[in-house]
C-alpha positions in Angstrom: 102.5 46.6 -38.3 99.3 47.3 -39.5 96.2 47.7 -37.0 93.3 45.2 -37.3 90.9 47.5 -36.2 91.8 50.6 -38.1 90.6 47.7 -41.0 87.9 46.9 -39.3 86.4 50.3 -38.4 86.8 51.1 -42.1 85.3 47.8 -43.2 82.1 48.1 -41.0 81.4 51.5 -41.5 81.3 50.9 -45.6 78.4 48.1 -44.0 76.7 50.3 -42.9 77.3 49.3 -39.5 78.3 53.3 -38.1 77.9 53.1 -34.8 80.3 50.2 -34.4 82.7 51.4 -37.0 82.7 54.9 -34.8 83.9 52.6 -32.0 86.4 50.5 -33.9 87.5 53.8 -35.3 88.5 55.6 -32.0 90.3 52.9 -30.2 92.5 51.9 -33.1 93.4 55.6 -33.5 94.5 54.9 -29.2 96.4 52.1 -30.2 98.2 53.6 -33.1 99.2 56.2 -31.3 100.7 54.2 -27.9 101.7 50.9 -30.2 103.7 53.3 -33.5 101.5 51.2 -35.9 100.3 51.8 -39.3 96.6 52.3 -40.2 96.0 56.0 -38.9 94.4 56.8 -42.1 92.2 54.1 -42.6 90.8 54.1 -38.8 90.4 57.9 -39.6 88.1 57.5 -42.6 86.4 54.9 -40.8 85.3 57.1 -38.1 84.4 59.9 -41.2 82.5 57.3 -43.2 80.4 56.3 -39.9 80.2 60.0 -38.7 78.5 60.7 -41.9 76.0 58.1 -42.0 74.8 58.9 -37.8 74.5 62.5 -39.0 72.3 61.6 -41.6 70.4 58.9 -39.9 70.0 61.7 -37.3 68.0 64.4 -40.0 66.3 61.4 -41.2 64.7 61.0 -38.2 63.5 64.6 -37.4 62.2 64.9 -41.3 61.1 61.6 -42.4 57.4 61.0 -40.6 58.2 57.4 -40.2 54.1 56.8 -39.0 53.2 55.6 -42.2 55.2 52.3 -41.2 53.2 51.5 -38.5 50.7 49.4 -38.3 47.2 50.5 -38.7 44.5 51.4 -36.0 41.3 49.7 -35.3 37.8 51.4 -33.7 35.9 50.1 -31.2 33.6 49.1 -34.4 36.1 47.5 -36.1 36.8 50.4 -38.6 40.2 51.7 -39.4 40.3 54.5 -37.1 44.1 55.2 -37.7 45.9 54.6 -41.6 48.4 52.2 -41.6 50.6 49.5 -43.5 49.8 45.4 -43.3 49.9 42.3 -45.1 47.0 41.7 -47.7 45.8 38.8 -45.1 45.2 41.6 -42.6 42.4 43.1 -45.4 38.6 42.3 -43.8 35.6 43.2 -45.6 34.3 46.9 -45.5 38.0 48.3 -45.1 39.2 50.7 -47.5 43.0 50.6 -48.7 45.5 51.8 -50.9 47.4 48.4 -52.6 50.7 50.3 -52.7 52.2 51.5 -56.4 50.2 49.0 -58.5 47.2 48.7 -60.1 46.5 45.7 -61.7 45.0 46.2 -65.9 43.5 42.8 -66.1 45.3 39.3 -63.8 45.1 41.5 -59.9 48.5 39.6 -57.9 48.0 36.7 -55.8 47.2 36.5 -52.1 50.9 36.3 -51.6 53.5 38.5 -50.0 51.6 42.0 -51.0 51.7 45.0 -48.1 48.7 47.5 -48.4 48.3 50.8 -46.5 44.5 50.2 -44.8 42.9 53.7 -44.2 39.8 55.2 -42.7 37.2 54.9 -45.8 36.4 59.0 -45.5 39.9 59.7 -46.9 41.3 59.4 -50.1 41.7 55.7 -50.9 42.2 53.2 -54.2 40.2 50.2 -53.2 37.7 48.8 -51.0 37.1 45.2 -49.9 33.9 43.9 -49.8 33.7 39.7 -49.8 35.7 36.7 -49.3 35.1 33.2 -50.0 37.6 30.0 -49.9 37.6 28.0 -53.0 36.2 24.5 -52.9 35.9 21.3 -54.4 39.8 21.2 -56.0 42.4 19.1 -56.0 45.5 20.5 -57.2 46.4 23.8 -58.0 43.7 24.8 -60.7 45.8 28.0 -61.8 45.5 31.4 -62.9 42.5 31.0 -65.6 40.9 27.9 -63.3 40.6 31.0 -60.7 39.5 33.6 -62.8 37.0 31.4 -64.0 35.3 31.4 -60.3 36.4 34.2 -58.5 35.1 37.0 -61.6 31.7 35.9 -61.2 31.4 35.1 -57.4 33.2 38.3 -57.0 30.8 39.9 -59.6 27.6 38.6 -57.4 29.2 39.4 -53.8 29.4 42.8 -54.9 25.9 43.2 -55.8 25.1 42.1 -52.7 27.6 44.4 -51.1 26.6 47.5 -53.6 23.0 47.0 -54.3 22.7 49.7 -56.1 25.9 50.5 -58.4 25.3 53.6 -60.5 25.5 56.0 -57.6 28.9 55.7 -57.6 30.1 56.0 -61.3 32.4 53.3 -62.8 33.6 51.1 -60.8 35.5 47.8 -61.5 36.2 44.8 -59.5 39.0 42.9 -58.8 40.3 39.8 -56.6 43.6 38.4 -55.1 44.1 35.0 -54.8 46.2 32.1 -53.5 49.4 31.3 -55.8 50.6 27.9 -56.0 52.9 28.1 -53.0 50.0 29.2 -50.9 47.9 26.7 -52.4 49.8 23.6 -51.4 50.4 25.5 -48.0 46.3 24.8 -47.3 45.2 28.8 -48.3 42.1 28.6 -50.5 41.0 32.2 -50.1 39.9 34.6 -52.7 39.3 38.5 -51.5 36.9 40.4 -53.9 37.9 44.1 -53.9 36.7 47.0 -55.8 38.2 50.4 -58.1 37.8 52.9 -60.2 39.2 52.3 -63.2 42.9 53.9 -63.8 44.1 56.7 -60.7 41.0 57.9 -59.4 40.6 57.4 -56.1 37.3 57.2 -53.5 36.3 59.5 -50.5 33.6 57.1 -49.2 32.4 54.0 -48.9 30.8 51.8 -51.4 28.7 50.1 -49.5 25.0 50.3 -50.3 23.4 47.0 -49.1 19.8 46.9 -47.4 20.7 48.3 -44.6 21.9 52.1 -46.5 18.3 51.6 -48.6 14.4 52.5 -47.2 11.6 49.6 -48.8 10.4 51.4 -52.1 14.4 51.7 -53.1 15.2 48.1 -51.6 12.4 46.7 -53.6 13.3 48.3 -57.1 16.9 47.3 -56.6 16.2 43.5 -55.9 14.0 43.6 -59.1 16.8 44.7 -61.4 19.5 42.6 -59.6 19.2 39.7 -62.3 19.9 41.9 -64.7 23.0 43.8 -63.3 24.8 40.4 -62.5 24.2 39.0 -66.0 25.7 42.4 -67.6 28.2 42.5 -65.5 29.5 38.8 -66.2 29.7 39.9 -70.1 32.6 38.0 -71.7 35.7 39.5 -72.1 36.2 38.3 -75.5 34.1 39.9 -78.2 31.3 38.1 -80.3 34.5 38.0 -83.3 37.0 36.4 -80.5 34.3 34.0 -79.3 31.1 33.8 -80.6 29.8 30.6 -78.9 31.0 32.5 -75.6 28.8 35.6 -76.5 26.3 33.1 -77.5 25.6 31.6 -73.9 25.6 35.2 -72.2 23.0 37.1 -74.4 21.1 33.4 -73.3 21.6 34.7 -69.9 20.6 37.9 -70.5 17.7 37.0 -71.9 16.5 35.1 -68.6 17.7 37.4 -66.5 15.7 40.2 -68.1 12.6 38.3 -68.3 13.3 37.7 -64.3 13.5 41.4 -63.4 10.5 42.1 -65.9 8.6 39.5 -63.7 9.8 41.5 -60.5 9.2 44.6 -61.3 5.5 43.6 -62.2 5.1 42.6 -59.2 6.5 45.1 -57.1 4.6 48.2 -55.3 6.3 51.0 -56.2 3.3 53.4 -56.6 5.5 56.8 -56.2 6.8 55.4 -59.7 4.1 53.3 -61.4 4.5 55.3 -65.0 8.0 54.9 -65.3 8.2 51.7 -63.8 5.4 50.8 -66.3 7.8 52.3 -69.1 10.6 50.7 -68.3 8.9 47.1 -68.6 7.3 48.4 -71.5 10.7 48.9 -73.0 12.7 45.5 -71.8 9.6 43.3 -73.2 10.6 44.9 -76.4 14.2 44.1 -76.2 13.9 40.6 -75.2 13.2 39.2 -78.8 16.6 41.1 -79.6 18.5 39.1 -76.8 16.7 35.8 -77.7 18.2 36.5 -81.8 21.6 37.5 -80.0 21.2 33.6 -78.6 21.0 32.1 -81.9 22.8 34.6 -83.8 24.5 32.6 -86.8 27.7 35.2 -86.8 29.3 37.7 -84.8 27.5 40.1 -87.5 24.0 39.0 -87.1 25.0 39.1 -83.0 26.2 42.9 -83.1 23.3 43.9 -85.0 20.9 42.3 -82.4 23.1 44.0 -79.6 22.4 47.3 -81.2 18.6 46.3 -81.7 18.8 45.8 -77.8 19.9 49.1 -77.2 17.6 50.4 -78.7 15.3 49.6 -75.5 17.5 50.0 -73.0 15.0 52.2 -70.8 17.3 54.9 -70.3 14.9 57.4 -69.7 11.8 55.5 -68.0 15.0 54.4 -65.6 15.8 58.4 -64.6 12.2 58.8 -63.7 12.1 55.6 -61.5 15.4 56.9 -59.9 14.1 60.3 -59.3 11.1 59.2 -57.9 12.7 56.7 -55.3 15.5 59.5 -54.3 18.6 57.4 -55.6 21.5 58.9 -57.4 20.2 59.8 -61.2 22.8 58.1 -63.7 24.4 60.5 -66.0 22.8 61.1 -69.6 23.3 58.2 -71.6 24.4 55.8 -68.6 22.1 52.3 -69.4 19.9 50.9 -67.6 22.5 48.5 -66.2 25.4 48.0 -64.7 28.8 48.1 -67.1 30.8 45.4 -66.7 34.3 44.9 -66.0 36.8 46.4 -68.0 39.1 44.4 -69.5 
């Protein structure tokens, strides 16, 4: 007669199950051996099979630092104080992060399921959050592009707010998760607003650079050319050739916002840089007709060739003094005037 629980040990130890398959494993081998039944060898490569597996488990456990499991570690201020992993609903604005083995090219995942290791923001880290904001005035579910259509420019103008001043840090590029359907009929309207570099390079610091990281003459110069980072950094991802009514509406926008930050920076007090600050209006007055052509441009043609006209008067070099002047970060040689927008 074959013994059940030579079977079983066998059975459970191939489960996985080792310390329970060691058990079974031992007293068949008692019964066998009092009862004359069949099984020895199977109760015997249970207990092998299950032997093998707590050895294992065993090294695991004095070589594996299983700390990056656990959750992270909040300061008396809030900050991650010790790295960690959580759910992306754990994320709150101002914590740095690493969002696991991804990176998203273009669509950034939903608000769903995702688990993201949160670290202090001095160490090496892929992302930082900065804004949130719950999306209002829908019905149903207004999908993917309805999303994208709100969250890339609210994202866009939290960050500004966020990062006042966005060429001390190099390229940057911003992203967002948001609610899927599921979540969406579950009630969740939220969209986080996060921020990259580009690719696999990571951060070392924070990006944060709002008024309170800026003394008056910097804060002032920063608020003037606002308008005009947010309206390049909202350029369409389709090109002029793709979608020329699109490319239309934004050199529109471009056009008023440059007018506004001319009218600002008119106005402001910055005598430590009045030449180049002079210079640099100097030089977007004489881009603005460009922009205004853009507007009306009758093909993509005739709207490239005013694009380039535009460039033309970007202010690169009127912008270096201004920065130098104010002690912010000096853009690298041929950086614009402006903020880059997202890459697509």
């Amino acid at each position: 007669m074959l013994n059940p629980l030579a079977v079983a040990a066998l059975v459970t130890s191939l489960l996985c199950l080792a310390p329970l398959g060691l058990v079974l494993g031992i007293v068949a081998l008692v019964q066998i051996s009092r009862k004359g039944q069949r099984g020895q060898g199977l109760a015997i490569a249970g207990i092998s099979v299950s032997g093998v597996v707590l050895v294992l488990a065993g090294i695991a456990l004095t070589v594996v630092d299983f700390r990056v499991w656990a959750p992270p570690e909040r300061g008396d201020t809030g900050e991650i104080a010790k790295p960690g992993w959580t759910s992306v609903h754990s994320i709150e604005v101002g914590d740095c992060f690493n969002p696991g083995a991804w990176m998203p090219d273009r669509d950034t995942p939903p608000l769903g399921g995702l688990n993201v290791e949160l670290v202090p923001c001095d160490e090496p880290h892929r992302a930082e959050a900065y804004a949130t904001f719950a999306l209002s005035g829908q019905g149903g579910f207004p999908g993917r592009d309805g999303i994208a259509e709100t969250a890339f420019a609210r994202c866009t103008e939290f960050y500004l707010d966020y990062s006042m001043d966005p060429m001390a840090f190099g390229r940057l590029q911003t992203y967002y998760f948001h609610p899927d359907e599921r979540g969406w009929d579950s009630g969740r309207r939220t969209v986080l607003c996060w921020v990259a570099r580009p690719g696999s390079a990571e951060l070392d610091f924070s990006v944060r650079r709002d008024a309170s990281n800026l003394d008056s003459p910097q804060l002032t110069f920063l608020t003037a050319v606002k308008p005009l980072n947010t309206a390049t950094a909202l350029r369409p991802a389709k090109n002029p050739q793709q979608d020329l009514a699109g490319a239309k509406v934004w050199a529109g926008r471009m056009a008023e916002a440059q007018t506004e930050t001319v009218d600002l920076l008119k106005d402001a007090e910055l005598p430590t840089a009045e030449q180049p600050v002079g210079q640099l209006v100097t030089e977007l007055e004489a881009g603005l007709p460009y922009w205004e052509q853009a507007a009306e441009a009758p093909d993509a043609d005739a709207f490239l060739q005013a694009l380039r006209s535009v460039d033309q008067h970007n202010g690169e070099q009127p912008l270096r003094g201004i920065r130098a002047a104010l002690d912010l970060p000096t853009p690298s040689a041929g950086q614009s005037a402006v903020l880059e927008g997202r890459d697509e």
